[in-house]
DRENMILUM-537379 format. One record per residue (C-alpha): residue number from 1; x, y, z. Coordinates in steps of 0.2 Angstrom, whole numbers. Layout:
DRENMILUM-537379
  seq   east  north     up
  NUM      X      Y      Z
...
END
This chain:
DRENMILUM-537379
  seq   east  north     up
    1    -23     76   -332
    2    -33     68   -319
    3    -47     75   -305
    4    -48     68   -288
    5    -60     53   -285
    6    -75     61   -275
    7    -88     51   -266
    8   -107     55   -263
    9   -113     54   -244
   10   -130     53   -238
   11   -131     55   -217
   12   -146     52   -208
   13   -147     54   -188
   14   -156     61   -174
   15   -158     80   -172
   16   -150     80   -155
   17   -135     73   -164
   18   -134     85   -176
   19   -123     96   -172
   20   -109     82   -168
   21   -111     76   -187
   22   -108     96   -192
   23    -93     96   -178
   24    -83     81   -187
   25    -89     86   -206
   26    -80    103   -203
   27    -65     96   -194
   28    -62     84   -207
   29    -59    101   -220
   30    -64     90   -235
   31    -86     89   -233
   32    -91     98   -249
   33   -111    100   -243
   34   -123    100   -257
   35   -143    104   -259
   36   -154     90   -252
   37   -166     94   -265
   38   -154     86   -277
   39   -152     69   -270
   40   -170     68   -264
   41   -186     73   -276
   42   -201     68   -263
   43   -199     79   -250
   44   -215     89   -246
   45   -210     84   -227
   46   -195     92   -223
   47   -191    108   -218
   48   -175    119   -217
   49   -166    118   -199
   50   -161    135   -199
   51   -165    150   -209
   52   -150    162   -205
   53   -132    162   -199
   54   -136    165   -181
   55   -115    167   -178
   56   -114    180   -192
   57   -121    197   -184
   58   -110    194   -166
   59    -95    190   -180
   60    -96    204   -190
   61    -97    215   -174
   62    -82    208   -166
   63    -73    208   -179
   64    -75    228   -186
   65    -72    232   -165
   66    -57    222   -166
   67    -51    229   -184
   68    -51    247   -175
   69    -38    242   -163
   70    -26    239   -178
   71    -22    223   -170
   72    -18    206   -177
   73    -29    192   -169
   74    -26    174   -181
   75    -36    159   -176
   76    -32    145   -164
   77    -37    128   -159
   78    -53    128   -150
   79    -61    112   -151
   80    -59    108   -134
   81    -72    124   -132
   82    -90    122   -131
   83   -100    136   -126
   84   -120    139   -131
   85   -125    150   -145
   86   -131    161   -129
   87   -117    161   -120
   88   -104    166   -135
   89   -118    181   -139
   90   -114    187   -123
   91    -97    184   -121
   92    -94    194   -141
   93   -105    208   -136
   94    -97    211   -121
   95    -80    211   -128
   96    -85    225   -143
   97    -96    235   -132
   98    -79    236   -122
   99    -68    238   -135
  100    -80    252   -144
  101    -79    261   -129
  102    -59    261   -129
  103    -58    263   -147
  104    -70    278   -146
  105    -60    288   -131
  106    -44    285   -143
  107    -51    293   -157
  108    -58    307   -150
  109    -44    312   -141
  110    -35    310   -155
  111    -46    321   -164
  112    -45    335   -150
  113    -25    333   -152
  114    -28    335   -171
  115    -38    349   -171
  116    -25    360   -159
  117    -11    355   -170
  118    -20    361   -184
  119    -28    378   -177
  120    -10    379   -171
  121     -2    378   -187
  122    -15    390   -195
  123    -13    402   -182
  124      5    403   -184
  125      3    409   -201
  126    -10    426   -194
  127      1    429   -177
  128      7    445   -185
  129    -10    452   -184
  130    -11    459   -169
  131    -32    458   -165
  132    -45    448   -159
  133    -50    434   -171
  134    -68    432   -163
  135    -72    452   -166
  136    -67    454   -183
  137    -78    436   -187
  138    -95    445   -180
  139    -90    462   -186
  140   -110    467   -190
  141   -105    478   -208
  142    -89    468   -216
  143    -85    449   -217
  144    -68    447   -214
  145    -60    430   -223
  146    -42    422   -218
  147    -35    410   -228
  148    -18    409   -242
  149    -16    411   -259
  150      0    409   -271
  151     13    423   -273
  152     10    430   -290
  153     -9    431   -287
  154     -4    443   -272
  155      5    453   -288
  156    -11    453   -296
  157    -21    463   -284
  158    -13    477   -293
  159    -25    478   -304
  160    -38    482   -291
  161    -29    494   -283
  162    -43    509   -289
  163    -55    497   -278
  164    -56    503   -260
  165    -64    487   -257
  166    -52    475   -263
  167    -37    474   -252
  168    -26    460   -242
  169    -18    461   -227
  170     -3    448   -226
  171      2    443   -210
  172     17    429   -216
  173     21    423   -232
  174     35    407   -239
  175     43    404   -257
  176     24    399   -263
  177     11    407   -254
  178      6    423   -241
  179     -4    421   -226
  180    -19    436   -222
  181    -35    442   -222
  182    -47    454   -233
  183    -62    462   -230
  184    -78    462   -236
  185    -95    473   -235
  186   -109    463   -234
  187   -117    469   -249
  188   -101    468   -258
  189    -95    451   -250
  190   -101    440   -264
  191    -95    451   -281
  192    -77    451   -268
  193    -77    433   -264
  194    -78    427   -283
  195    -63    440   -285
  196    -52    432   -274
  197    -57    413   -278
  198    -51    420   -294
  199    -36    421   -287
  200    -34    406   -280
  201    -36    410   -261
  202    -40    396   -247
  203    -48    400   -235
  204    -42    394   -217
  205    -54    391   -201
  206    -47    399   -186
  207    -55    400   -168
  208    -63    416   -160
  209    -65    416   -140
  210    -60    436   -139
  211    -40    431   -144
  212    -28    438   -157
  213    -18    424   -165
  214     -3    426   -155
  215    -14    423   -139
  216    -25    408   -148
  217     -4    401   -152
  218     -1    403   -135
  219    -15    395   -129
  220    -13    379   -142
  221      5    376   -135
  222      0    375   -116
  223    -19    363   -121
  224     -8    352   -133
  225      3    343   -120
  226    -13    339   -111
  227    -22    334   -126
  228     -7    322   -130
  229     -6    316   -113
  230    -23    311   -112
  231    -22    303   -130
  232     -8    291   -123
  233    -17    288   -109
  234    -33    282   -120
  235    -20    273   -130
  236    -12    261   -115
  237    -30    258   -107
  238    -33    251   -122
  239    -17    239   -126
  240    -20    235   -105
  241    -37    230   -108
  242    -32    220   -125
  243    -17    211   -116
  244    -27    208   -104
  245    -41    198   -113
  246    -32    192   -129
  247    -34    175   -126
  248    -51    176   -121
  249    -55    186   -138
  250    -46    174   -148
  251    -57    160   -139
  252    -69    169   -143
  253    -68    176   -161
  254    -61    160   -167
  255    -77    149   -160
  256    -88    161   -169
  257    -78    159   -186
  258    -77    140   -183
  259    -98    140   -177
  260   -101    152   -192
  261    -93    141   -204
  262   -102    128   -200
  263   -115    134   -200
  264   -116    133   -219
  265   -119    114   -218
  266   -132    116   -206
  267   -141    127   -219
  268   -141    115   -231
  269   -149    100   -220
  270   -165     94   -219
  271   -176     91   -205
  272   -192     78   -201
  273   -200     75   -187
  274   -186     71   -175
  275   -174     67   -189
  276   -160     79   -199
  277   -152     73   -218
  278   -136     78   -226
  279   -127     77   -242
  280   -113     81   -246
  281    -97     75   -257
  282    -80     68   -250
  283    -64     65   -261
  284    -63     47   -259
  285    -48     46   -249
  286    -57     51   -234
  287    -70     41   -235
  288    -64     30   -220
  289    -59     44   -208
  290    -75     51   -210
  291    -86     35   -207
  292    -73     31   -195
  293    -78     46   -185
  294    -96     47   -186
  295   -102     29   -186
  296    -95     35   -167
  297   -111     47   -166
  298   -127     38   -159
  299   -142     35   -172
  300   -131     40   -188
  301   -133     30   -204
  302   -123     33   -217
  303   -125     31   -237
  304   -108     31   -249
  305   -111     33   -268
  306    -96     32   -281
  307    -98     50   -291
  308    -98     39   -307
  309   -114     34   -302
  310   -121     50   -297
  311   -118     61   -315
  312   -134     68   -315
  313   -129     77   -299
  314   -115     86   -305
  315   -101     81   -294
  316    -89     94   -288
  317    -72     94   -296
  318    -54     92   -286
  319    -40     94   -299
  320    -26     83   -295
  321     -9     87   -301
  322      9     84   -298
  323     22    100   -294
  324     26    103   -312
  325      9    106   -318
  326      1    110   -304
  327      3    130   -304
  328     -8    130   -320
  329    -23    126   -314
  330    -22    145   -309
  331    -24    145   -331
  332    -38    131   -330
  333    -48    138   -317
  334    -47    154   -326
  335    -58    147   -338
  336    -69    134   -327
  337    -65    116   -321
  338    -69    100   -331
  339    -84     91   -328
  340    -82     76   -317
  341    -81     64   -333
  342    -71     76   -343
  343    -51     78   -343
  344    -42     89   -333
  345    -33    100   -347
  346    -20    109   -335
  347     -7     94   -341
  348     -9     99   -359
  349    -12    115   -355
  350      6    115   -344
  351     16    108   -359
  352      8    119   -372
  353      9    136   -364
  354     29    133   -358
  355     34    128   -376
  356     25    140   -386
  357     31    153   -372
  358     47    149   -375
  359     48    148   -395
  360     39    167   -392
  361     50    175   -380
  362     67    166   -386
  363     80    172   -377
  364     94    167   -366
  365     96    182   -355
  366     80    188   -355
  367     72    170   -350
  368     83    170   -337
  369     78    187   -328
  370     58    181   -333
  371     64    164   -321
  372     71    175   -307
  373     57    186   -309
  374     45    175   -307
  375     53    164   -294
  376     54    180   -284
  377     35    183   -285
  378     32    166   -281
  379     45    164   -266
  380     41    184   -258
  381     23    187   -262
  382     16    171   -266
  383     10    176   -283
  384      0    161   -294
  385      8    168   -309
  386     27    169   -301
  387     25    148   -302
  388     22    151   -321
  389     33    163   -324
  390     47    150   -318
  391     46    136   -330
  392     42    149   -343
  393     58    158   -343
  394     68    141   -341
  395     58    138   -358
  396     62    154   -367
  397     82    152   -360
  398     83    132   -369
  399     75    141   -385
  400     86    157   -383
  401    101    149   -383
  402     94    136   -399
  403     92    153   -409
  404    109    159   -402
  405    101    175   -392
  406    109    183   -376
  407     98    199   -371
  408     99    202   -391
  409    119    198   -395
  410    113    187   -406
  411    129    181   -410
  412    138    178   -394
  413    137    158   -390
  414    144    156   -407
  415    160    150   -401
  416    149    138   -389
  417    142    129   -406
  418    158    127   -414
  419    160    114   -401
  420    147    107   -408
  421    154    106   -427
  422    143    119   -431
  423    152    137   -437
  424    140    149   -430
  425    121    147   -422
  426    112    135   -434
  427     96    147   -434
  428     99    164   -439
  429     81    169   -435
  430     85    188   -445
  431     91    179   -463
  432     77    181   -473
  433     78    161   -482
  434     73    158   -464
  435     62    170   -463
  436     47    156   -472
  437     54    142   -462
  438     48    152   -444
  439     32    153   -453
  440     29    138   -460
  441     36    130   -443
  442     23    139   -433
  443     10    133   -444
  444     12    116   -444
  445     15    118   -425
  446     -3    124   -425
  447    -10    109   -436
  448      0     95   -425
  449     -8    105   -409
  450    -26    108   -415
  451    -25     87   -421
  452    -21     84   -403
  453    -33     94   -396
  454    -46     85   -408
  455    -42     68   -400
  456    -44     74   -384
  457    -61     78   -389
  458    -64     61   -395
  459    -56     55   -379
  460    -68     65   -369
  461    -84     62   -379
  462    -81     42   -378
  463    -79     45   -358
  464    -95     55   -359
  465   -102     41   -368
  466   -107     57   -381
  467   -105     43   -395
  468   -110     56   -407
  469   -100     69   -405
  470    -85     57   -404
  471    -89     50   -422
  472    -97     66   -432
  473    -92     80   -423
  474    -81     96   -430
  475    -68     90   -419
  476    -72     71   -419
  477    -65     55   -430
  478    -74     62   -446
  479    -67     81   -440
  480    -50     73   -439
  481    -49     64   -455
  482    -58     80   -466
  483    -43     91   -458
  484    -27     78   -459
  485    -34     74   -475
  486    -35     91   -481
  487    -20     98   -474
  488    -10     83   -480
  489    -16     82   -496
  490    -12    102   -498
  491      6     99   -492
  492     10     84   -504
  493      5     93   -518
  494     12    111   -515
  495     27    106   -506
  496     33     87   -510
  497     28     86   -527
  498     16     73   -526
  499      0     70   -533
  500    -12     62   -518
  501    -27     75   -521
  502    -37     63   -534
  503    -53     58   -536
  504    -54     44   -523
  505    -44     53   -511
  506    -55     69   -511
  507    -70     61   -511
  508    -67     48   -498
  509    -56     58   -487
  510    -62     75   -489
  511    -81     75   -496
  512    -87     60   -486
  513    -80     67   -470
  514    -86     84   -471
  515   -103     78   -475
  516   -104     67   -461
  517    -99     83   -452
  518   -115     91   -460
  519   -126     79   -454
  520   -118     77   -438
  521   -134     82   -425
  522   -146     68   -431
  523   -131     54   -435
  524   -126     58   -417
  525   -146     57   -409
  526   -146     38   -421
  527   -130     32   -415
  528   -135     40   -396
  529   -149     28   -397
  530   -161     44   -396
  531   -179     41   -404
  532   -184     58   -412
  533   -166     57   -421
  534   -174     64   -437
  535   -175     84   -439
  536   -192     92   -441
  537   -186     97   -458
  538   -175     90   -466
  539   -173    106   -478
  540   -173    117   -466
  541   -160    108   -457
  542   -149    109   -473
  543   -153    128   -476
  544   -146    130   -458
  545   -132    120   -458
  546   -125    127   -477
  547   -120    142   -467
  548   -116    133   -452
  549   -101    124   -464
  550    -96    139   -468
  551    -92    143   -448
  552    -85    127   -447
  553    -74    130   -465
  554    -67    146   -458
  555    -64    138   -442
  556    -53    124   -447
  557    -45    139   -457
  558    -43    151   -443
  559    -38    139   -431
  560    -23    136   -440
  561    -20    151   -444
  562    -20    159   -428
  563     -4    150   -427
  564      6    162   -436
  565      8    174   -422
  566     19    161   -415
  567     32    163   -430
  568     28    181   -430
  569     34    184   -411
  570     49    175   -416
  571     53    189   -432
  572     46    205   -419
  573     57    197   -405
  574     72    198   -416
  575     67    213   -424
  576     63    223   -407
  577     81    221   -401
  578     90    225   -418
  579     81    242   -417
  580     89    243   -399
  581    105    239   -406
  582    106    252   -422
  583     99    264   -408
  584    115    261   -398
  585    126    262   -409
  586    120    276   -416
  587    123    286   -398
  588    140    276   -397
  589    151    276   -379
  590    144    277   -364
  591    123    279   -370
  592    128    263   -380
  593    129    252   -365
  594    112    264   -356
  595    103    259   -371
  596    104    242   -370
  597    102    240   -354
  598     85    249   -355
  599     79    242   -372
  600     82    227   -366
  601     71    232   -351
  602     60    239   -360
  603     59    225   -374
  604     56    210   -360
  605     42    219   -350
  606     34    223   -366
  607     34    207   -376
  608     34    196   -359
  609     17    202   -356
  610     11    201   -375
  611     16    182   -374
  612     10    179   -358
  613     -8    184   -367
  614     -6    177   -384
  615     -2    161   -380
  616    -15    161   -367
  617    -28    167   -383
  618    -20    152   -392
  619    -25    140   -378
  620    -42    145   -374
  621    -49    150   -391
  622    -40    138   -404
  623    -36    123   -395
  624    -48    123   -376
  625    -62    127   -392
  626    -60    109   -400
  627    -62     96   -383
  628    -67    107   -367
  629    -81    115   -360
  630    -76    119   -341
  631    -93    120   -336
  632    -90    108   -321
  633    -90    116   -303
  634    -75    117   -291
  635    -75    107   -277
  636    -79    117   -261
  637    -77    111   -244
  638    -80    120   -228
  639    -63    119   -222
  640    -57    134   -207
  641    -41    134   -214
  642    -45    141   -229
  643    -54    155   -220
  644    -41    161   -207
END
């Protein structure tokens, strides 16, 4: 639960050395540049150095050249290469003029060989008519239309047979569809046309030049070796002309990604006179092999600032966590990173998620496949969620095999707990005298987990130095002792026999509480130290804030409630698979076995993915509700790693 320390830099220097200071800012990979403007208020003075990425147009032109080849190019080393801005221009214009050129005699003849092997097939499909394509297409009276249509609209035809104007002529014909031609008068051709769309014909383009289709056939299969020949030749000019020059390309491309990329600081600085300023922020850790490096360039001064004393800059966040719960950041993130002073939630959020996962989806077999599953997704397509999916299922196999359930037997590691002294699984999730324990369990998970959250909110506000919100808040000291005191007081006396809901007690745990909640905003200004503490109106204030106690009533309320689906999961888990099993059995022999393979298919996809969201719900909107607001920003170097 912990974000990475960052520092604030301030670099000054000579223009001429400017691009040095931009060289080691984006070799380092950790330089997160930031706005002058909010470091510096006075500066009436200064001017941008550049207005536009100057790499980005011979970039993007490069690279659509080189993404028609259908070639892989990936990145390299070329710091030890240092052309001008004019001299890379050339060299990437050069290289997609050259490379359109190839790319555009491939295409085309691979359109000309496309276009033959199509006319051919068509043809083949009209060789039976024996006359000339081009001659029947200009006959000056009648239109003449080739194309297909299905079988059984050639049967319907039959109904026109009175019409001397509708006929086909088929020239082939398959299981599906008949190849031909009708004809058309021209002042009939469009009542005729809608006719055959009718009938579901296509029509078919075929070429002319004084042929019949058996001649334009035999002229297709003498052009299309050619054709193809040609195409291939088009094709090896090109792979000789990229083999040829990949490693100049690559020079190339990858100094106009790195240039372009840095480019991004250089936008951000400020220039005066002769003299260029930079801000930026650093995780602390490399602070000395930064200042090691450019303390080497001439005329640079730098300026180091702790981000603790640079708040009201917003520092960029770095989350910081260790392999177990660094995969739910993914979860974090999601919702927004902390703000430098507030905690990191993903430990909580890590711990949380997993158990309640686990109490959800309990089962041993299932849990398992969820875990191989996910390893899988993580290990072979480097999914974020596979690294959840992991532990998740590990959790729902420990609280599978506490509840005795093996993809639904729910009765099979019964001989495993009579090692244990016990004569069967001690949780028989299906009785219905447990049936009140699951839900009252989940419900006082809820309470223990929405108390914690309400620390971490007094944790963060006291970092924050937000006194007032620590103190008064809904989910502050007097939020935690109105709620515990409730709650408590509610369970002594429905469930422990005991009378602790007296006078005192109620009002000096309850009232007093909730009315310091109440007047939470202007206690919070006093003890905040703020001078206009006092509302406007104080009955107008109180108006408001009667149906803002409501809010804050039904809050408390269904916060804790939310926390039943957790219990409910547990019942529909066990519910789901015992309607599998009465379906099995009800088939019997073989299907039995199919049946419970599938349900149980069916039954982990299903509810796998309903968890997954419902406890997710539970984290953002009952618990991330009561300490965190994620309005920080990520941290965001410009690193060319991340961008190959």
């Amino acid at each position: 639960m912990a974000v990475s320390s960052m520092q604030a830099v301030n670099i000054i220097g000579l223009t001429a050395h400017i691009d040095e200071v931009i060289t080691v800012l984006g070799e380092s990979g950790v330089f997160h540049p930031d706005e002058v403007g909010n470091f510096y208020k006075n500066l009436q003075d200064f001017t941008h150095l550049q207005s536009k990425n100057s790499y980005a147009e011979p970039l993007a032109n490069l690279k659509s050249a080189l993404n028609l080849t259908k070639r892989e190019f990936a990145a390299i080393d070329v710091s030890d290469y240092s052309p001008t801005l004019d001299e890379l221009e050339t060299r990437a214009e050069t290289f997609t003029s050259e490379i359109d050129t190839l790319v555009n005699a491939v295409e085309e003849s691979g359109t000309r060989v496309e276009d033959t092997e199509r006319l051919l097939s068509i043809s083949e499909h009209f060789s039976g008519l024996d006359m000339e394509l081009d001659r029947l297409i200009q006959l000056k009276y009648m239109k003449a239309r080739f194309g297909k249509m299905p079988l059984d609209s050639l049967q319907k035809l039959e109904a026109y047979k009175d019409d001397d104007f509708i006929d086909f002529v088929v020239s082939a014909e398959d299981n599906t569809h008949c190849w031909g031609v009708y004809f058309a008068p021209h002042d009939k051709a469009e009542e005729i046309d809608k006719i055959f769309e009718g009938l579901f014909f296509e029509r078919a383009v075929l070429g002319g030049d004084d042929e019949t289709p058996f001649e334009q056939i035999e002229r297709c299969k003498q052009e299309l070796p050619e054709l193809k020949a040609a195409h291939q030749a088009a094709e090896e000019k090109l792979d000789s002309y990229l083999d040829e020059n990949e490693d100049a390309i690559v020079r190339c491309l990858s100094k106009l990604e790195e240039m372009y990329l840095y480019s991004g600081i250089r936008a951000k600085a400020l220039q005066h006179g002769n003299s260029f300023i930079i801000v930026g922020w650093i995780p602390d850790e490399n602070r000395g092999q930064i200042q090691k490096r450019l303390k080497k360039i001439r005329s640079v001064e730098l300026d180091f600032s702790d981000a603790k004393n640079e708040m009201d800059k917003n520092p960029p966040i770095k989350l910081k966590n260790c392999f177990f719960t660094k995969p739910f950041e993914f979860y974090t993130q999601m919702y927004g990173v902390p703000k430098y002073n507030e905690i990191d939630p993903t430990f909580f959020v890590a711990l949380t998620y997993i158990i309640i996962f686990g109490v959800m989806f309990a089962d041993l077999g299932q849990g398992l496949c969820l875990a191989v599953a996910g390893l899988l997704m993580w290990k072979l397509k480097k999914m974020a969620i596979g690294k959840i999916l992991f532990p998740c299922g590990i959790s729902s196999m420990i609280f599978g095999t506490l509840f005795g359930s093996v993809f639904g037997f729910e009765h099979l590691l019964d001989p495993m707990f009579r090692l244990f002294g016990f004569e069967e699984k001690p949780i028989e999730v299906m009785a219905s005298e447990n049936t009140n324990t699951i839900i009252l369990g989940a419900i006082g998970l809820g309470i223990f987990l929405l108390v914690v959250a309400m620390f971490l909110n007094v944790y963060t506000s006291l970092r924050q130095k937000n006194y007032g919100r620590a103190l008064f808040g809904t989910s502050g000291v007097a939020g935690i002792l109105f709620y515990s005191s409730l709650v408590f007081g509610l369970i002594a006396e429905l469930f422990l026999g005991l009378h602790v809901m007296t006078l005192p007690y109620i009002l000096g745990l309850v009232v007093l509480p909730f009315l310091v909640i109440f007047f939470a905003e202007p206690l919070g200004d006093l003890v905040n130290g703020e001078k206009d503490w006092q509302p406007e109106s104080w009955g107008g204030y109180i108006v408001e804030n009667l149906f803002e106690s409501i809010e804050v009533l039904l809050s408390y309320v269904t916060n804790t409630m939310s926390f039943l689906r957790v219990g409910a999961f547990v019942l529909v888990h066990a519910g789901m698979m015992l309607v599998v099993f009465v379906l099995a059995e009800t088939v019997g022999g073989f299907g039995y076995w199919a049946i419970v393979v599938i349900g149980n298919a069916l039954v982990m996809v299903l509810e796998a993915l309903l968890v997954a969201i419902q406890v997710l719900r539970l984290e953002y909107y009952e618990m991330f509700s009561r300490f965190y607001t994620g309005e920080g920003r990520p941290f965001e170097p410009v690193s060319l790693a991340d961008n190959q």
